[in-house]
N, C-alpha and C positions, 0 to 999 in steps of 0.2 A: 568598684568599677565606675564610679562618678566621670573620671576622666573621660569614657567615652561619649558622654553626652554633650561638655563642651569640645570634644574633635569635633562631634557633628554638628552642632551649632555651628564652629568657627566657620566650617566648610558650606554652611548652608545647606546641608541636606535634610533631609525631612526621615523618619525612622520606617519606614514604610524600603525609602531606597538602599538602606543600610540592610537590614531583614532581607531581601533578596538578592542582594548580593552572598550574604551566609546561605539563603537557601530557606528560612526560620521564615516564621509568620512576626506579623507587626508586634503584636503584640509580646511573640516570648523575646523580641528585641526589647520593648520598653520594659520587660523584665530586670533586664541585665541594667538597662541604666541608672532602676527603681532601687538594685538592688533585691532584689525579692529572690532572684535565683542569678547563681554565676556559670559563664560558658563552660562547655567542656574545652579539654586544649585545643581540641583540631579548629574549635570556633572562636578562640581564646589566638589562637595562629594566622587565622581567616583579618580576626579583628586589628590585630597588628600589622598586619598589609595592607587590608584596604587604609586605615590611615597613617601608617608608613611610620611607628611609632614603633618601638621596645613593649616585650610582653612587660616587661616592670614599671613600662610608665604607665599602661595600661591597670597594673594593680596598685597601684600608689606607690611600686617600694622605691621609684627614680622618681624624682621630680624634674628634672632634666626633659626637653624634650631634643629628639634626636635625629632630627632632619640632618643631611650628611651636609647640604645645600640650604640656605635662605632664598627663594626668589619672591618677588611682589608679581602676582598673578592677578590679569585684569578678572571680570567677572566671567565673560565667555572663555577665557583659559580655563578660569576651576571649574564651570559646566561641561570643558570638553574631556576636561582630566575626570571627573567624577564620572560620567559617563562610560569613558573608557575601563575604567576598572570596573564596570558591570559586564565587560565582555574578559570571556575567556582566554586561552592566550591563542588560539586560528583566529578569533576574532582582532584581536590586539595586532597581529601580523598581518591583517588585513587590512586595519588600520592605516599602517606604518606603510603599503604597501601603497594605498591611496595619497598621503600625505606628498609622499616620493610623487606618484605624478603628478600630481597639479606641483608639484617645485617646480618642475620641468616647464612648465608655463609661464612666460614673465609677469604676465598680467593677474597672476595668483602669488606673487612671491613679493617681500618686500624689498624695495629696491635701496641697496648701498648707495647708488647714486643716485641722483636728484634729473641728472641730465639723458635717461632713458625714456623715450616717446615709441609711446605703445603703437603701431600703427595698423598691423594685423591685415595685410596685404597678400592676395595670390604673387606668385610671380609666375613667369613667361616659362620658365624651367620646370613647372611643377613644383616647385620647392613653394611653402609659404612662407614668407618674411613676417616672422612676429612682434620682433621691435629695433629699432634703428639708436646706436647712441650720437645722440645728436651732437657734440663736439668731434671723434675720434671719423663717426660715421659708420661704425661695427657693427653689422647685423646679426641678430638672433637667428635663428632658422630652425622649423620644427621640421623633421622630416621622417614618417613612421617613426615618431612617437621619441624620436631622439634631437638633443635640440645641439647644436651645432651654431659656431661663433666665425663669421669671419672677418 
């Protein structure tokens, strides 16, 4: 089981965060990477998800690894990704659930165009004008929590 100590390295996690996510104390973690004792399957199962790997590349018999995807993740990416897989899946839906509204916020999203000026303005209507595209002249508009283009 040597392979999971460098997953955990690559990812920067420390065995402390890996252990509770199985649920195991620190220690019977550095077990498994020591070699001194090997998981049972359900933790052998656990391990292969949280680092998104084949239970055989986990045991040596693939050396392959098998990400389905390659991306290059800044560092606050893999802390937010790591993070997230110590929550459950109501947590992880909760997640996704947050993520969703702040999209809905221009001044939270990254902008395709270069030519969107954030203004963040009442208007006279009650509506709030969130951002203006400064060439077309197209407003953003939040209104109960739905954002609307005209």
């Amino acid at each position: 089981m040597k392979n999971i100590k460098s997953l955990r390295l690559d990812r920067n996690l420390n065995q402390q965060t890996v252990a509770n996510y199985l649920g195991i104390t620190q220690q019977a973690y550095a077990n498994y990477e020591r070699g001194v004792r090997q998981p049972d399957p359900e933790t052998l199962t656990k391990l292969a998800d949280f680092f998104d790997v084949s239970i055989d590349y986990l045991l040596g018999r693939d050396s392959a690894f098998h990400n389905i995807e390659t991306f290059e993740f800044s560092s606050l990416e893999m802390s937010l990704i790591n993070e997230i897989r110590l929550l459950n899946n109501l947590g992880q839906e909760k997640i996704i659930g947050y993520i969703e509204d702040l999209l809905k916020v221009p001044e939270y999203r990254k902008s395709e165009t270069t030519n969107l000026k954030v203004i963040n303005l009442p208007r006279t209507d009650g509506l709030k004008l969130i951002a203006q595209e400064e060439i077309s002249g197209e407003a953003i508009i939040i209104e109960d929590d739905e954002v609307h283009h005209t």
